[in-house]
GUROLUM-791453 format. One record per atom (N, C-alpha, C, CB): chain; atom name; residue number from 1; x, y, z. Coordinates in steps of 0.02 Angstrom, whole numbers. Atoms other than C-alpha are relative to their C-alpha. Glycine has a CB too. Layout:
! residues N
- A:CA:NUM:X:Y:Z
...
! end
This chain:
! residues 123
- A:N:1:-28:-58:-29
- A:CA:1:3206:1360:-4353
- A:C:1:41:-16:62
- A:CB:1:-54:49:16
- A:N:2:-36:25:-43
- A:CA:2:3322:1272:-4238
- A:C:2:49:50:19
- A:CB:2:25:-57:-20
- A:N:3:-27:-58:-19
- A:CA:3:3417:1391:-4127
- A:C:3:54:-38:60
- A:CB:3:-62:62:27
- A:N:4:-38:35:-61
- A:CA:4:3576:1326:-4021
- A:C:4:30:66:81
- A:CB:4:87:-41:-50
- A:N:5:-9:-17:-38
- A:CA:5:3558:1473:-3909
- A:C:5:-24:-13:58
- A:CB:5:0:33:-13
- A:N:6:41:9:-36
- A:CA:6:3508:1446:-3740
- A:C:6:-76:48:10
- A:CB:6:39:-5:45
- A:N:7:47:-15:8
- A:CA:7:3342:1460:-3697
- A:C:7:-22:68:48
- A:CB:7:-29:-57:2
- A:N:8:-24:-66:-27
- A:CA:8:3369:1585:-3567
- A:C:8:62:53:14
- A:CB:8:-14:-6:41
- A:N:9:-53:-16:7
- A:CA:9:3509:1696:-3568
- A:C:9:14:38:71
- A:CB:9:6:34:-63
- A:N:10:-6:-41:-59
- A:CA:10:3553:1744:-3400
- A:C:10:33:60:27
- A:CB:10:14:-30:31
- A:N:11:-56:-48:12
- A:CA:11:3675:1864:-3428
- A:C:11:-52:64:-23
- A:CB:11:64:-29:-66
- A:N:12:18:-54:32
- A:CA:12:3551:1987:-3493
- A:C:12:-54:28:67
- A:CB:12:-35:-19:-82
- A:N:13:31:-20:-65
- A:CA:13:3426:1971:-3329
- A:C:13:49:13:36
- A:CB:13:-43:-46:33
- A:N:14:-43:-40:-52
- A:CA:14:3572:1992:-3225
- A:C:14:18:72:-10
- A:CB:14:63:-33:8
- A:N:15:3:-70:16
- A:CA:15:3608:2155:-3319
- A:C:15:-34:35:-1
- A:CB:15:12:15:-35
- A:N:16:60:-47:5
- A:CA:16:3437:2203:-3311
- A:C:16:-9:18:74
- A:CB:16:-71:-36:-35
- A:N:17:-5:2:-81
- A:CA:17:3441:2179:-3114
- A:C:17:55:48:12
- A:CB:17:18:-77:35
- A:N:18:-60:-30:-22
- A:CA:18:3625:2280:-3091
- A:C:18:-52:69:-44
- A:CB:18:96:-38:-30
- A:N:19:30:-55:15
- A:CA:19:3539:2405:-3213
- A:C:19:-56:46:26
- A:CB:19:-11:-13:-42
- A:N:20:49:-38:-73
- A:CA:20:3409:2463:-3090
- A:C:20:10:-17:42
- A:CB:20:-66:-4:12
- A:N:21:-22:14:-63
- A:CA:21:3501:2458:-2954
- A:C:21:-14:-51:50
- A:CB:21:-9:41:24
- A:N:22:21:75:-44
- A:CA:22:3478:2293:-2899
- A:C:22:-92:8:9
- A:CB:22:50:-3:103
- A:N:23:74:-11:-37
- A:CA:23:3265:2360:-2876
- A:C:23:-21:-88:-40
- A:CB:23:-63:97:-37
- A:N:24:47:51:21
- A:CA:24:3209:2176:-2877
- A:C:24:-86:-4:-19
- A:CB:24:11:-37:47
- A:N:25:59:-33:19
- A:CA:25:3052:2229:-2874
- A:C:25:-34:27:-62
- A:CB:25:3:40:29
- A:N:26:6:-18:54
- A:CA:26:3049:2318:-3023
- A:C:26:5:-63:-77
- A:CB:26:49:53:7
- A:N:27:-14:61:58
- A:CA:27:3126:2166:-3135
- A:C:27:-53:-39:27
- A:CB:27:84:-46:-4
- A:N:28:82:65:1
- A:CA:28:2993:2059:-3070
- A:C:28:-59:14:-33
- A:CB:28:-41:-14:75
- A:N:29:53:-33:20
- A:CA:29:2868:2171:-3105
- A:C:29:15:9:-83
- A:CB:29:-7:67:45
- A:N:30:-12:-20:85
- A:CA:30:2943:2198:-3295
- A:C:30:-5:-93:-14
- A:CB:30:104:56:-29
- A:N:31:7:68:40
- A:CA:31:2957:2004:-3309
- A:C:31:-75:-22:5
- A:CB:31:51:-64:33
- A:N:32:57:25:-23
- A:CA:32:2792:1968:-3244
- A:C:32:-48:52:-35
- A:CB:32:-2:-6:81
- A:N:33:54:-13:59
- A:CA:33:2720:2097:-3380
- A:C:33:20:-38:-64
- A:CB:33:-7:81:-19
- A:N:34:-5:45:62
- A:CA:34:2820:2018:-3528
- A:C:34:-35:-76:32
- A:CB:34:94:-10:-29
- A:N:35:54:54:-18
- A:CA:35:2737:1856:-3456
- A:C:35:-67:-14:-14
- A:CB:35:-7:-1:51
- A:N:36:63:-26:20
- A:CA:36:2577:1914:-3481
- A:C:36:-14:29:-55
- A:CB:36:-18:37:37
- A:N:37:34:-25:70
- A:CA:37:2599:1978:-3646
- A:C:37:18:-58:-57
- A:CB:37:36:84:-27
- A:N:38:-51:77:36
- A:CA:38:2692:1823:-3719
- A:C:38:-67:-50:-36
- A:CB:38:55:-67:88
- A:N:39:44:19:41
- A:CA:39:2519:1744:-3753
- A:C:39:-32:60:-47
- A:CB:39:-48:-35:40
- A:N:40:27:-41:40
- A:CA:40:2415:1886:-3811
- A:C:40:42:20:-73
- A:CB:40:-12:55:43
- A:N:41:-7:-21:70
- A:CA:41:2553:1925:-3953
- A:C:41:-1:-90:-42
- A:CB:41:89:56:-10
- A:N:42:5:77:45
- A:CA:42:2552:1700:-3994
- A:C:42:-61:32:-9
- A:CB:42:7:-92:35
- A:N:43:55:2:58
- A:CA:43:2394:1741:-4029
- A:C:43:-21:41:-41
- A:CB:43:-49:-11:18
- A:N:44:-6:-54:59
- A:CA:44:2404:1893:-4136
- A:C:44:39:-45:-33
- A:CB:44:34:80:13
- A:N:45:-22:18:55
- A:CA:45:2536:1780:-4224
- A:C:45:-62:-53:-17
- A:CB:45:76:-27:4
- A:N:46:47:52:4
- A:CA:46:2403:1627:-4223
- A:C:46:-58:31:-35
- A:CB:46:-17:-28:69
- A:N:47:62:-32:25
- A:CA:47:2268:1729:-4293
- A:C:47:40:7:-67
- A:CB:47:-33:74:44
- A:N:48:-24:-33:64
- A:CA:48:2381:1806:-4427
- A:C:48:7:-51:-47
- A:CB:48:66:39:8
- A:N:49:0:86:25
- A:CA:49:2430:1623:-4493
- A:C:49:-53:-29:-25
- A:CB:49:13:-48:52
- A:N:50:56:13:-15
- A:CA:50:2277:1579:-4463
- A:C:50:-36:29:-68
- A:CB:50:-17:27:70
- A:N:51:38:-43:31
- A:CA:51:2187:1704:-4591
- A:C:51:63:28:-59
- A:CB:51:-36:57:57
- A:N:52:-48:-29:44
- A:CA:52:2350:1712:-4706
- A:C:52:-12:50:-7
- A:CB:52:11:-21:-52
- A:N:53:9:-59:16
- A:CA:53:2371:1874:-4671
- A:C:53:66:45:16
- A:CB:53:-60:20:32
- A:N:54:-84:8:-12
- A:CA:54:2588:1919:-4691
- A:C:54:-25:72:45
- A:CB:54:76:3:-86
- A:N:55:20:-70:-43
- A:CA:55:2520:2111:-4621
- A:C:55:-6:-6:75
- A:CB:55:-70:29:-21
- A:N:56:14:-27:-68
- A:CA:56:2463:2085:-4468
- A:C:56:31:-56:58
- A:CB:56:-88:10:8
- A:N:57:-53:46:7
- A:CA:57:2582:1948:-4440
- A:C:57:43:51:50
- A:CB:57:29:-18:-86
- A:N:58:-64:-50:11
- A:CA:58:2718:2093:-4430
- A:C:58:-13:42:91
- A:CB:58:-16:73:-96
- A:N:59:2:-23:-50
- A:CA:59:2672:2179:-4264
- A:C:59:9:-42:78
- A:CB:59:-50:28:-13
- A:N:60:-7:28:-56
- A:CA:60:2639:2046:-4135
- A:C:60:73:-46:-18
- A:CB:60:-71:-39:21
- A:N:61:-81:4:-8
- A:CA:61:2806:1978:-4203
- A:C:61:37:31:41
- A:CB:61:30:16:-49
- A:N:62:-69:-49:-25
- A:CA:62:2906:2115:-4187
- A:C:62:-9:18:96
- A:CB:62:-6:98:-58
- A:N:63:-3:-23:-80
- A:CA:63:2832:2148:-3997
- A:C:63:-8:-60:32
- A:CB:63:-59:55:29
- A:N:64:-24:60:-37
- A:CA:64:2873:1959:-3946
- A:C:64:65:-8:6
- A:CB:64:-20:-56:-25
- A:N:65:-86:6:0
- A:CA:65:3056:1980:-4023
- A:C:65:32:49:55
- A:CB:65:36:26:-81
- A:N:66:-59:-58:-55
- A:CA:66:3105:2145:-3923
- A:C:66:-45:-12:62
- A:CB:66:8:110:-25
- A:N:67:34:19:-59
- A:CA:67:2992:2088:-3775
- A:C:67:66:-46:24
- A:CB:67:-80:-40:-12
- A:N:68:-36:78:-16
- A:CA:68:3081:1911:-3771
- A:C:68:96:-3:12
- A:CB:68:-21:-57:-82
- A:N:69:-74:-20:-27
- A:CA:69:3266:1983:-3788
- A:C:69:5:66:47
- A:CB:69:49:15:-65
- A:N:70:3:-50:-61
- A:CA:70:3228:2109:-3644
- A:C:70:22:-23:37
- A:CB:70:-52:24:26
- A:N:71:-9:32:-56
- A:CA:71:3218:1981:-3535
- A:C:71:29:-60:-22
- A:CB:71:-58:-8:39
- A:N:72:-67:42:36
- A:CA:72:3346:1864:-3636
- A:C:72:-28:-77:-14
- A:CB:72:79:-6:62
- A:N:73:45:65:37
- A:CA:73:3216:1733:-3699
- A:C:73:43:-4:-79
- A:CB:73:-107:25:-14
- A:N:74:-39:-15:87
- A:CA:74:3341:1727:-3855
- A:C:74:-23:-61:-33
- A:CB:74:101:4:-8
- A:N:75:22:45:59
- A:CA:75:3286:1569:-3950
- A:C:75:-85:34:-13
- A:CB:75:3:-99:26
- A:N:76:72:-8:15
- A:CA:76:3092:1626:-3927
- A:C:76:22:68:-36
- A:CB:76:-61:3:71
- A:N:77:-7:-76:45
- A:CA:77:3171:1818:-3991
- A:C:77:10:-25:-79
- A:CB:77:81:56:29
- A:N:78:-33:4:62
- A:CA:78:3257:1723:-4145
- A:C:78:-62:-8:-26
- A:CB:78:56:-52:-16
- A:N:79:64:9:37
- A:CA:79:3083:1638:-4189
- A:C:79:-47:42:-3
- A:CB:79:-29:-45:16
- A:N:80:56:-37:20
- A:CA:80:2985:1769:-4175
- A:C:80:31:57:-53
- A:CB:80:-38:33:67
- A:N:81:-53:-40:55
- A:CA:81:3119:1892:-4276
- A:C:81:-20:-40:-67
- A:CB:81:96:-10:21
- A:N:82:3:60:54
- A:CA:82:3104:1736:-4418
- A:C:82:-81:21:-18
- A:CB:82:17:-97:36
- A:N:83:87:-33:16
- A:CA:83:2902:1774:-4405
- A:C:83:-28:67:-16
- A:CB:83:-40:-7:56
- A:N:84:9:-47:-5
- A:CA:84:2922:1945:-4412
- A:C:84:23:7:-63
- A:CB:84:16:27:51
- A:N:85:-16:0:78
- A:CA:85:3020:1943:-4580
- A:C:85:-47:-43:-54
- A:CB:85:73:-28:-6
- A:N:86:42:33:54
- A:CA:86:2904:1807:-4655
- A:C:86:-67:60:-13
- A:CB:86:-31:-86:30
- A:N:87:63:-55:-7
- A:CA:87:2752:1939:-4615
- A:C:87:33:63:-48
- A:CB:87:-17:31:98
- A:N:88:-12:-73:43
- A:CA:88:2853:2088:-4703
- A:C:88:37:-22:-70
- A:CB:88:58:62:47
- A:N:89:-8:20:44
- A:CA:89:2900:1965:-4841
- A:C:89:-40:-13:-58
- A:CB:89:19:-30:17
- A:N:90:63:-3:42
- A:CA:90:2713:1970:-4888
- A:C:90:-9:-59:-2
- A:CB:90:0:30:-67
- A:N:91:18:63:19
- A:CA:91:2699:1791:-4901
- A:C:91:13:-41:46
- A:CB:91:27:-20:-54
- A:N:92:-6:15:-62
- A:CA:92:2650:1676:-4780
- A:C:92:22:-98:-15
- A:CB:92:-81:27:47
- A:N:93:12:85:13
- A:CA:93:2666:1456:-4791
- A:C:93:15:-32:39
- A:CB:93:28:-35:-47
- A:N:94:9:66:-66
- A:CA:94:2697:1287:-4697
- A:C:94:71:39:52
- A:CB:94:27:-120:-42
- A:N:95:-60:-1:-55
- A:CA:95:2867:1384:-4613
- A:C:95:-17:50:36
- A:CB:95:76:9:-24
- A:N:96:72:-62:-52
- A:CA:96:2724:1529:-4535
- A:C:96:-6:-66:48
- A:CB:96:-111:33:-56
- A:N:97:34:59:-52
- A:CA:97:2633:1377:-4458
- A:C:97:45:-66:51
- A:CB:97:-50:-46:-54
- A:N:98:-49:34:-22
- A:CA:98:2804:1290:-4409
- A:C:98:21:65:75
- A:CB:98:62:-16:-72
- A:N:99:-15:-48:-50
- A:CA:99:2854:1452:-4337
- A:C:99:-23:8:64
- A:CB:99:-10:46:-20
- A:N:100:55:2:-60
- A:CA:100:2700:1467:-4234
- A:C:100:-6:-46:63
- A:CB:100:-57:-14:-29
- A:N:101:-14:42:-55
- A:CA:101:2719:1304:-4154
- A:C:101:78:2:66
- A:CB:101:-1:-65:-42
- A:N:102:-46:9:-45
- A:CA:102:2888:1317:-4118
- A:C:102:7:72:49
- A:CB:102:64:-22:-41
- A:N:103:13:-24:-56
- A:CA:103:2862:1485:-4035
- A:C:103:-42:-8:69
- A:CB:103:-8:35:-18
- A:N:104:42:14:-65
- A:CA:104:2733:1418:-3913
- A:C:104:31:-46:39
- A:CB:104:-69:-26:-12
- A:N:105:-13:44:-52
- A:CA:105:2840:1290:-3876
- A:C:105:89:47:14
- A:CB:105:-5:-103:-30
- A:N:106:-50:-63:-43
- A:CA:106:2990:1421:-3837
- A:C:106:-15:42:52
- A:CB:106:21:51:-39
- A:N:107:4:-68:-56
- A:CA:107:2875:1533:-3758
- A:C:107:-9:-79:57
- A:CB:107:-95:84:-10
- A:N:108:17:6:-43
- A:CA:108:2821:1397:-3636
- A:C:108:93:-24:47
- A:CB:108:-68:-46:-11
- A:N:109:-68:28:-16
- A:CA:109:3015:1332:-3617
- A:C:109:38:77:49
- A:CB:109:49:-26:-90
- A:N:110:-38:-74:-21
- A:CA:110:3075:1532:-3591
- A:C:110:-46:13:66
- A:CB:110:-7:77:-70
- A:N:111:43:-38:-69
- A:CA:111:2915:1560:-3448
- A:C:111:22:-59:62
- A:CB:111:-111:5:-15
- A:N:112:-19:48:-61
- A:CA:112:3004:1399:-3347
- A:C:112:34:5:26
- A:CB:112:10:-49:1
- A:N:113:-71:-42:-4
- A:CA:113:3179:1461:-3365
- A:C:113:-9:50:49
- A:CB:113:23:38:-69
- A:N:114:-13:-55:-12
- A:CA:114:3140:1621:-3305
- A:C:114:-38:-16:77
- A:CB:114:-23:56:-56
- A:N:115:16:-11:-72
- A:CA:115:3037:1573:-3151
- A:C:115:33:-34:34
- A:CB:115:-59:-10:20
- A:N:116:-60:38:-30
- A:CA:116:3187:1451:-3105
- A:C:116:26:57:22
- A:CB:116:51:-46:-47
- A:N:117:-52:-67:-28
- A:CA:117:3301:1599:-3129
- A:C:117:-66:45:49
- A:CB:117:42:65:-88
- A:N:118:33:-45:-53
- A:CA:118:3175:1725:-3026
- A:C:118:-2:-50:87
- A:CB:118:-95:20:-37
- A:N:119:2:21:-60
- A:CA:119:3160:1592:-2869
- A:C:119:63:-8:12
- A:CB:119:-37:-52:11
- A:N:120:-79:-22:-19
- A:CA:120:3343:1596:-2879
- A:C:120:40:25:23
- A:CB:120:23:11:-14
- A:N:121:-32:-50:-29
- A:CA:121:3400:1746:-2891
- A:C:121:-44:46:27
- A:CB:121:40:29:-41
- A:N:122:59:-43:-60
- A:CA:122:3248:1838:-2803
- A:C:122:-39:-11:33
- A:CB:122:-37:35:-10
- A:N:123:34:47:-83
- A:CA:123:3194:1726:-2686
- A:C:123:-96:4:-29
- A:CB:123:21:74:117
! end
């Protein structure tokens, strides 16, 4: 599932920052809950894999993909989008358990990115 987008997209936190009026505050506080939910849904996917089960698969996907392009994690959005269709494809195999890895190792790449960019641009 190789993705040549970057791993953070900065262009989308900066728009999220101009979009609430610059309230830094607020974007911290929204990144620093997707942060915190970024494991809890790996392991709703990890479980689902886990227990070949394409159903329940389908949720903590879909709320890692629109989590992860909120805050412009776009390669971790593509792989979890990719996990989110294998789950509503009904059928799960070795490119579930590929998936899985390579989102954990996106999410931890997208939570390094982003606290670069945050000591950056919000001190």
């Amino acid at each position: 599932m190789p993705d040549e987008s970057p791993v953070l997209d900065e262009s989308v936190l900066a728009e999220l920052l101009t979009s609430t009026g610059d309230d830094a505050a607020f974007v911290r506080e929204l990144i620093d809950t997707y942060l915190a939910d970024v494991p809890l849904q790996l392991e709703g996917i990890a479980a689902a894999v886990e227990a070949d089960d394409p159903a329940a698969l389908v949720r903590p996907a879909h709320t890692l993909k629109s989590g992860s392009a909120t805050v412009g994690a776009m390669r971790l959005s593509a792989v979890a989008r990719e996990l989110e269709f294998a789950g509503r494809s009904g059928a799960l195999d070795g490119g579930a358990r590929r998936g899985l890895e390579t989102a954990q190792a996106e999410a931890d790449a997208a939570a390094q990115a982003i606290a670069a960019w945050l000591a950056r641009e919000l001190g």
